[in-house]
N, C-alpha and C positions, 0 to 999 in steps of 0.2 A: 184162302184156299177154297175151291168150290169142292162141297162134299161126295161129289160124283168120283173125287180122286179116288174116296178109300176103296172100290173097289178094284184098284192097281198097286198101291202103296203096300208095302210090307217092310218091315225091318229092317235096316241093310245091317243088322249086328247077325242077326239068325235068322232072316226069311219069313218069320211068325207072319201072327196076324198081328195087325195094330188097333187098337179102339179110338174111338175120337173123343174128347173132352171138352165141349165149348164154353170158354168164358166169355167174349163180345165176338156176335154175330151181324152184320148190316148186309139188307137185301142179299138175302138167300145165302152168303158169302161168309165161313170162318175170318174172323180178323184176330182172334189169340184165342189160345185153347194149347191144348198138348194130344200127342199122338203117343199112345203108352203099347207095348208090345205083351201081345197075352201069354209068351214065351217065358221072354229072358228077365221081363220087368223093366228094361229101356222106354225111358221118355225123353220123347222128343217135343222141342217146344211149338209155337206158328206163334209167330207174329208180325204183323202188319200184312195178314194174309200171306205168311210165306215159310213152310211147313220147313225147319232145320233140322234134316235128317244125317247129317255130318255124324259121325263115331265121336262118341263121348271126348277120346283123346283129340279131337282136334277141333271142338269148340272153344271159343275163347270168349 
């Protein structure tokens, strides 16, 4: 996920804002980390650079 997203990204549970968390980073690029909501308390995970912003009920 290139970090330029989080200035578009927000919640889809409540619209908040989200923070970004990086655990591995390569060239310039999130590759796992979590996107947490400074609302609701929703996190969301990213991994293999790909931010899964899906509603709690229908991650599997």
């Amino acid at each position: 996920m290139k970090q330029e997203l989080m200035d578009i990204l927000v919640c889809p549970m409540c619209k908040g804002e989200l923070t970004l968390t990086v655990t591995d980073e390569k060239d310039g690029e999130v590759v796992e980390g979590t996107l947490q909501c400074t609302q609701c308390s929703e996190t969301y995970p990213i991994e293999d650079t790909i931010p899964n912003l899906l509603p709690p009920s229908l991650r599997s």
